[in-house]
C-alpha positions as a Markdown table, in Angstrom:
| # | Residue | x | y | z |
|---|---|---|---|---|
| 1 | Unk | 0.0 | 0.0 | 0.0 |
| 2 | Unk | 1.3 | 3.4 | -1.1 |
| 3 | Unk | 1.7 | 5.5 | 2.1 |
| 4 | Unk | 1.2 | 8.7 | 0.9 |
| 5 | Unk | -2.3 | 7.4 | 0.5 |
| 6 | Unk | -3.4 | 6.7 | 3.7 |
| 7 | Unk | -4.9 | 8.5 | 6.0 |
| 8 | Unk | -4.2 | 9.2 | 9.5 |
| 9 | Unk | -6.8 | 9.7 | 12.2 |
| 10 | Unk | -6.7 | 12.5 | 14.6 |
| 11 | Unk | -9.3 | 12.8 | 17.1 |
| 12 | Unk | -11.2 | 16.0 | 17.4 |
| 13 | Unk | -10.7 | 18.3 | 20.6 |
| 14 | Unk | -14.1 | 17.3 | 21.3 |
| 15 | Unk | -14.0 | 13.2 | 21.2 |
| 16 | Unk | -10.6 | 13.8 | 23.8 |
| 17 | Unk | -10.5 | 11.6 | 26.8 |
| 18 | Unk | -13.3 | 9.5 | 25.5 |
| 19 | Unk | -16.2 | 8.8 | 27.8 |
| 20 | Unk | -13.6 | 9.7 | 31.3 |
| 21 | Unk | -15.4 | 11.6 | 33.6 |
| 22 | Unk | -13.9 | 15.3 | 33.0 |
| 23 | Unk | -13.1 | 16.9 | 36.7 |
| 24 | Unk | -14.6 | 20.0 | 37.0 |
| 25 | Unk | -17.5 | 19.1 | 34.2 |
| 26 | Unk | -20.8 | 20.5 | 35.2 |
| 27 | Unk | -24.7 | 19.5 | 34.3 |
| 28 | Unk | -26.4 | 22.0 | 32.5 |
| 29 | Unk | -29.6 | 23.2 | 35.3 |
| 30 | Unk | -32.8 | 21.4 | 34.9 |
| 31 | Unk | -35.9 | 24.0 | 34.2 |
| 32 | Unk | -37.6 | 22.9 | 37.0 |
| 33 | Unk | -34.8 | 24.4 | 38.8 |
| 34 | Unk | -33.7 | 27.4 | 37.2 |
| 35 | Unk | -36.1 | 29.6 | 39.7 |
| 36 | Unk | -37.0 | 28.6 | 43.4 |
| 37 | Unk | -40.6 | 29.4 | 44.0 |
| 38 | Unk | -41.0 | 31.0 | 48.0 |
| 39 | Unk | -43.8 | 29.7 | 50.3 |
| 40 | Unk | -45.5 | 32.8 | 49.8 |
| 41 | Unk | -45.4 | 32.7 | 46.5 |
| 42 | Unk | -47.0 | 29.5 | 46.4 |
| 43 | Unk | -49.7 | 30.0 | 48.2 |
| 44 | Unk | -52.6 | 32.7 | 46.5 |
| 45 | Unk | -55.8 | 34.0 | 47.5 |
| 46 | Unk | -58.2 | 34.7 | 44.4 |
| 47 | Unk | -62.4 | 34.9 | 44.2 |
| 48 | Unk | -64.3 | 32.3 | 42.4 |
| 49 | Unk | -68.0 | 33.2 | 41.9 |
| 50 | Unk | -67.8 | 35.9 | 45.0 |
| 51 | Unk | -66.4 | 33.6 | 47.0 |
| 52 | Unk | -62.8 | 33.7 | 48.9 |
| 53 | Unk | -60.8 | 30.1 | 47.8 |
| 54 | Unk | -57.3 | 28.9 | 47.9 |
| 55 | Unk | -54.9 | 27.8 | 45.3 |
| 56 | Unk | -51.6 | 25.8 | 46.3 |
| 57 | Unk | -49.4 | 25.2 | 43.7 |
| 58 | Unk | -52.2 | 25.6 | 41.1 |
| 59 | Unk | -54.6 | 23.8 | 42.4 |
| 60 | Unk | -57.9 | 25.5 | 43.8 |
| 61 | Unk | -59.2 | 24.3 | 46.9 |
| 62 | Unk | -62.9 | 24.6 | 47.6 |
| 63 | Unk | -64.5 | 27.1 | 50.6 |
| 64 | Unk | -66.3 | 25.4 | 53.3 |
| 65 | Unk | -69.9 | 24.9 | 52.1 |
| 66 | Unk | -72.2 | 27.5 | 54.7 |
| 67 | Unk | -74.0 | 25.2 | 57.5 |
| 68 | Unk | -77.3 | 24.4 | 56.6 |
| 69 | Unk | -80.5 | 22.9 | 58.1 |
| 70 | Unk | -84.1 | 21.6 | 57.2 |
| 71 | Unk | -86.4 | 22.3 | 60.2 |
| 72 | Unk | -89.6 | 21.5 | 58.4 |
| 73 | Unk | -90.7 | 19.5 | 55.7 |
| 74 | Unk | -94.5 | 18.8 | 55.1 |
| 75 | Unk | -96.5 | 17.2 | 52.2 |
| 76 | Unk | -100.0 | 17.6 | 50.7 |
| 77 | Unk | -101.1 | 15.7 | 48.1 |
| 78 | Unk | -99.7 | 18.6 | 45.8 |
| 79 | Unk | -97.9 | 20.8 | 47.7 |
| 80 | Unk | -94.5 | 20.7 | 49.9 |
| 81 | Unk | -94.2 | 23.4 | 52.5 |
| 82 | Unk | -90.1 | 24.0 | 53.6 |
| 83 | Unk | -88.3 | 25.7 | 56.3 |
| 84 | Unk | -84.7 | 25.6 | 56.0 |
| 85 | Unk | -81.8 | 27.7 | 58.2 |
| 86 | Unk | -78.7 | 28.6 | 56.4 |
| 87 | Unk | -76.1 | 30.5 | 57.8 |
| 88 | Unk | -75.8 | 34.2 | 58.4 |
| 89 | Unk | -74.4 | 36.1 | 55.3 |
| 90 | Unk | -75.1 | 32.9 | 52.9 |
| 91 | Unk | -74.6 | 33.4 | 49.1 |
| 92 | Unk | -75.2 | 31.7 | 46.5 |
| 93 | Unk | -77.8 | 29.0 | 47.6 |
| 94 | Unk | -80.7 | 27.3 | 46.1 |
| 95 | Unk | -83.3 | 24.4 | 47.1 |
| 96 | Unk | -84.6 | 22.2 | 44.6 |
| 97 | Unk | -87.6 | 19.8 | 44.2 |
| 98 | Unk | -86.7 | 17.0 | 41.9 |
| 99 | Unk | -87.2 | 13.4 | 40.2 |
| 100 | Unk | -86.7 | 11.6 | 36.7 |
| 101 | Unk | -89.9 | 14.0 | 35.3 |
| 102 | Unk | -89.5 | 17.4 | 37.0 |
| 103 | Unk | -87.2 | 20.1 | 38.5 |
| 104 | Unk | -88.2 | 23.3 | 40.5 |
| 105 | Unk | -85.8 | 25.2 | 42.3 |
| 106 | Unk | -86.1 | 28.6 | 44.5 |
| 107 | Unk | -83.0 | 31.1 | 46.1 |
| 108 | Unk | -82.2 | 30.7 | 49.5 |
| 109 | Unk | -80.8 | 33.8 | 51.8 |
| 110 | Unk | -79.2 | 33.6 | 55.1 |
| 111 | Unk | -81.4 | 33.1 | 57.8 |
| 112 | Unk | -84.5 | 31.2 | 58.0 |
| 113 | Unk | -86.4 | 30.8 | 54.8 |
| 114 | Unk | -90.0 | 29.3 | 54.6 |
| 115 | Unk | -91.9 | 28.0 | 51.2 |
| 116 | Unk | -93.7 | 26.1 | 48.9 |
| 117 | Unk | -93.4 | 23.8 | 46.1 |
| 118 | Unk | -96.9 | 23.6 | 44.3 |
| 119 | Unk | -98.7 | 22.1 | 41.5 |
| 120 | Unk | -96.8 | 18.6 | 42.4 |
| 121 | Unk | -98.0 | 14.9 | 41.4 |
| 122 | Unk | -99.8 | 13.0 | 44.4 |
| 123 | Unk | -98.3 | 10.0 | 45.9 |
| 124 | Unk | -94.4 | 10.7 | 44.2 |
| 125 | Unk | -91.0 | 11.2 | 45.7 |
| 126 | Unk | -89.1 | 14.2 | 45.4 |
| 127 | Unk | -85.7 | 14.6 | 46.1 |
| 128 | Unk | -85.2 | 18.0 | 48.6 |
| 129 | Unk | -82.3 | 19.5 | 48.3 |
| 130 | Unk | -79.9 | 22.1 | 48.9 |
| 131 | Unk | -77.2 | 23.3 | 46.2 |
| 132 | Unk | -74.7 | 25.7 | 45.7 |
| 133 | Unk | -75.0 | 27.7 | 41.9 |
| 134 | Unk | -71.0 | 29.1 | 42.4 |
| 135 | Unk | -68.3 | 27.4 | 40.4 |
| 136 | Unk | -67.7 | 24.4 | 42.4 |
| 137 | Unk | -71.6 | 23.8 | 43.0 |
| 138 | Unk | -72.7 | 20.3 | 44.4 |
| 139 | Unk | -75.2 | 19.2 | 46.9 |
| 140 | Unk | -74.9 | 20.3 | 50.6 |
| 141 | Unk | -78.5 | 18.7 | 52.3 |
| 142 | Unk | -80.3 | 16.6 | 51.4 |
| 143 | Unk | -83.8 | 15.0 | 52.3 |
| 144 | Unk | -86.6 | 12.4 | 50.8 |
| 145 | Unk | -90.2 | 13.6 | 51.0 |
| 146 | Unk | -93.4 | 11.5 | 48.9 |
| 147 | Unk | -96.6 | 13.5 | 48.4 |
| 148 | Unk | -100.0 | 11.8 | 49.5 |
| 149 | Unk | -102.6 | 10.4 | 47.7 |
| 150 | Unk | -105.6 | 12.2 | 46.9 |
| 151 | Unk | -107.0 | 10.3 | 50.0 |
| 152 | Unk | -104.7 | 10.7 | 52.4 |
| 153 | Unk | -104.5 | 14.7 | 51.7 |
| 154 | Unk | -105.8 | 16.6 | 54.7 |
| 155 | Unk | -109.0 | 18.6 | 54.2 |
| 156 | Unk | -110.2 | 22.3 | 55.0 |
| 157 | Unk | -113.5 | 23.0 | 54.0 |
| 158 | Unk | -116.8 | 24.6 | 56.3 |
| 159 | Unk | -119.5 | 22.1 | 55.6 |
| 160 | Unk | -122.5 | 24.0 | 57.6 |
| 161 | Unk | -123.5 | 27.4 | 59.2 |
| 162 | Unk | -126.5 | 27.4 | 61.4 |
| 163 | Unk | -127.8 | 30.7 | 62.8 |
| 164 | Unk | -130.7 | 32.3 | 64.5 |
| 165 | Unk | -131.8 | 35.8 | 65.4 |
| 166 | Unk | -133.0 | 36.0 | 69.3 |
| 167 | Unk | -133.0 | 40.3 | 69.4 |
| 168 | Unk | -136.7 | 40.3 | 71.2 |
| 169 | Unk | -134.7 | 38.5 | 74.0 |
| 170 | Unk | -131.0 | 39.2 | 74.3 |
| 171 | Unk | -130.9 | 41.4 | 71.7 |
| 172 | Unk | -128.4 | 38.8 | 70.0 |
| 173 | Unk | -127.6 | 36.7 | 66.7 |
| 174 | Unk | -126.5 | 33.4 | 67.6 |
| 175 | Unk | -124.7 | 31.2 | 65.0 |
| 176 | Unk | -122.6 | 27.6 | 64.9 |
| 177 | Unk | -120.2 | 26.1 | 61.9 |
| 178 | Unk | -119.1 | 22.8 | 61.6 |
| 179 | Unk | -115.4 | 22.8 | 59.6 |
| 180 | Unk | -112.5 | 20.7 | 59.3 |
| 181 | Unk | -109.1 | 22.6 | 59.5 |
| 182 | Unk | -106.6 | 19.2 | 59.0 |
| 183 | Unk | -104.2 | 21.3 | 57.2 |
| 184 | Unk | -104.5 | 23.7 | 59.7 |
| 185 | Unk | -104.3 | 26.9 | 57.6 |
| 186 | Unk | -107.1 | 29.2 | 59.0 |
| 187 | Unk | -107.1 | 31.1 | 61.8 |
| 188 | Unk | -108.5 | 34.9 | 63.1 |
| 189 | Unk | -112.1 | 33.9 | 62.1 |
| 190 | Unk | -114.2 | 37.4 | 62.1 |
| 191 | Unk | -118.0 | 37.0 | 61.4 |
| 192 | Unk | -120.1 | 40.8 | 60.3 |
| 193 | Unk | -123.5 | 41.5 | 60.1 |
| 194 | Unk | -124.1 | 44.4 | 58.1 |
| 195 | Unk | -127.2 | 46.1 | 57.3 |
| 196 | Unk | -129.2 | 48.1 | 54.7 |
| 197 | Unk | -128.0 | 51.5 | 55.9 |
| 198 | Unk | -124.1 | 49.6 | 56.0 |
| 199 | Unk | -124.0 | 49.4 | 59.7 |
| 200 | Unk | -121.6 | 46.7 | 61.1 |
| 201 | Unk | -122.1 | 44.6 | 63.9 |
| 202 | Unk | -118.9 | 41.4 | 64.3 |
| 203 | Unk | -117.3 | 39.2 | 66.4 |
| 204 | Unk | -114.0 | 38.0 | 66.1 |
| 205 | Unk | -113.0 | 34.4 | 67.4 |
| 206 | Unk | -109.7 | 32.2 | 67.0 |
| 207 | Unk | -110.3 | 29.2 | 69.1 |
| 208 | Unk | -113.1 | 26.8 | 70.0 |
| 209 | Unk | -114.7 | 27.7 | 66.6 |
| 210 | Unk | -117.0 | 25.1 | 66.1 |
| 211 | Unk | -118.7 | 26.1 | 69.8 |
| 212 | Unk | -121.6 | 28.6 | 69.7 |
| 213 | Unk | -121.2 | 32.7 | 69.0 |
| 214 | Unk | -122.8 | 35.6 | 68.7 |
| 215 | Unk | -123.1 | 39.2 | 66.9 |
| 216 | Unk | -124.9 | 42.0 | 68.7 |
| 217 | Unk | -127.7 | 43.6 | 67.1 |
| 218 | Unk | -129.7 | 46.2 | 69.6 |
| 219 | Unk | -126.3 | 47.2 | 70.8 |
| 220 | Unk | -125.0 | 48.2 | 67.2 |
| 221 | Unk | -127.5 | 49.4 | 66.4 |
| 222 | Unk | -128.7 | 47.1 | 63.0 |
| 223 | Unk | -131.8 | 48.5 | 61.8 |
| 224 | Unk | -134.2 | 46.6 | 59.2 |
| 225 | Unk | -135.7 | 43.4 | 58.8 |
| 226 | Unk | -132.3 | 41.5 | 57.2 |
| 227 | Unk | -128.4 | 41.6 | 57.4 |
| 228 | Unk | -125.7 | 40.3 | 55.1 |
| 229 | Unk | -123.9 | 37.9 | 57.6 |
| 230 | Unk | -119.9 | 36.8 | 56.5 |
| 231 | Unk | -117.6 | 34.4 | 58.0 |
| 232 | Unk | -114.1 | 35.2 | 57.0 |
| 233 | Unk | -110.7 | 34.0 | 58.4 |
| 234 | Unk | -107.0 | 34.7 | 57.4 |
| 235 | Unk | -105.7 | 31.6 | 54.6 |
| 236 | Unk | -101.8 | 31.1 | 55.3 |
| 237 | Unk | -101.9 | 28.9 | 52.2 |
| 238 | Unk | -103.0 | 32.1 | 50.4 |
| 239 | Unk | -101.4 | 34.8 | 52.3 |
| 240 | Unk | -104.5 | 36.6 | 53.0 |
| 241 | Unk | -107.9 | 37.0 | 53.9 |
| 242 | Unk | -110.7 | 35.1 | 52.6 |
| 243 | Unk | -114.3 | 34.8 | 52.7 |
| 244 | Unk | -115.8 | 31.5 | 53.8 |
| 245 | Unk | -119.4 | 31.9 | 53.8 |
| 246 | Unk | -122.0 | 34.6 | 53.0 |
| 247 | Unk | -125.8 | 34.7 | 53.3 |
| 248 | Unk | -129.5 | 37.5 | 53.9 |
| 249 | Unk | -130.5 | 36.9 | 57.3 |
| 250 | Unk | -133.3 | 37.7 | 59.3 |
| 251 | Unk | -132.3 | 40.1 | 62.1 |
């Protein structure tokens, strides 16, 4: 082989010393360690939905849910009357009626809160329940309550008013009614006797209703042969007052 031919091989400055460990060689930095994070750093405060939360290290940590409470839970055949505490200065809060066919849902305030659910199907479950509308939302009470059946409902009605003049001798109208009250929704009963000229004679009676009572008439004075007589009571079902019965009557 001609000499002047072959070639010699140097290493480059870079391949010297092979794979030796070179004293005084240094790693380049990882990026997760180029910059220390402090404590403080780490830790933030920010507000989700109005309310105060935590994040550590990028992850967001949930506020304690508010305490809440259901102190009353009744059922009608259509209709489920609630009473629920929720803490002081609450936000945010809503209770819900709910199965597989229906949702209804109403805002809740700190304090105590009182109300209805109405137009429901007799003899079903709903699912009563307390929820959160922030950002992190979820369920935070929870109760079962089953409407009755149409039988089982509790009945208010007046089914009879009997009543008889008796001026010539006390100088009093007497009168009864027979009711049932099962819901237990009437109260401050107020009968009137009024006459032609629009004179008003009444009694007002809250307990012991179905016993006798009477309306004075000389001491009014009611003139005439007739009255319009009216039973009326206050209706928490409707807010307000209503009239039960109405009806001429001999005076």
């Amino acid at each position: 082989m001609d000499n002047s031919q072959r070639e010699e091989f140097n290493p480059s400055p870079s391949n010297a010393g092979g794979s030796e460990f070179q004293e005084g060689a240094q790693s380049a930095p990882s990026p997760a360690k180029k910059k220390s994070l402090s404590f403080d750093k780490l830790i933030t405060k920010i507000l989700v939905g109005g309310a105060a939360v935590m994040t550590v290290g990028g992850f967001v940590l949930a506020p304690a849910a508010p305490e809440v409470s259901f102190t009353s839970l009744r059922a009608t055949d259509t209709r489920i009357d609630y009473t629920v505490e929720v803490e002081e200065d609450a936000e945010g809060l809503i209770i819900v009626a709910s199965n597989d066919f229906t949702r209804r849902e109403a805002s809740l305030s700190g304090g105590t809160n009182t109300g209805s659910f109405e137009g429901l199907k007799p003899n079903m479950s709903y699912k009563i329940t307390v929820e959160q509308t922030s950002a992190f939302g979820g369920s935070i009470a929870e109760e079962s309550v089953t409407t009755l059946t149409a039988e089982e409902a509790p009945v208010t009605a007046l089914y009879s008013v009997t009543s008889e003049c008796t001026c010539n001798i006390d100088g009093y109208f007497h009168f009864t009614m027979e009711l049932v009250d099962e819901k237990g929704i009437w109260s401050e009963f107020e009968a009137t006797l009024t006459d032609k000229k629009g004179t008003v004679s009444s009694c007002v009676f809250s307990q012991e209703i179905t016993a006798e009572q009477v309306i004075d008439v000389v001491g009014a004075p009611l003139v005439g042969k007739t009255a319009q007589f009216v039973i009326s009571c206050y209706d928490s079902e409707l807010g307000q007052r209503t009239q039960l019965y109405s009806a001429e009557v001999k005076i």
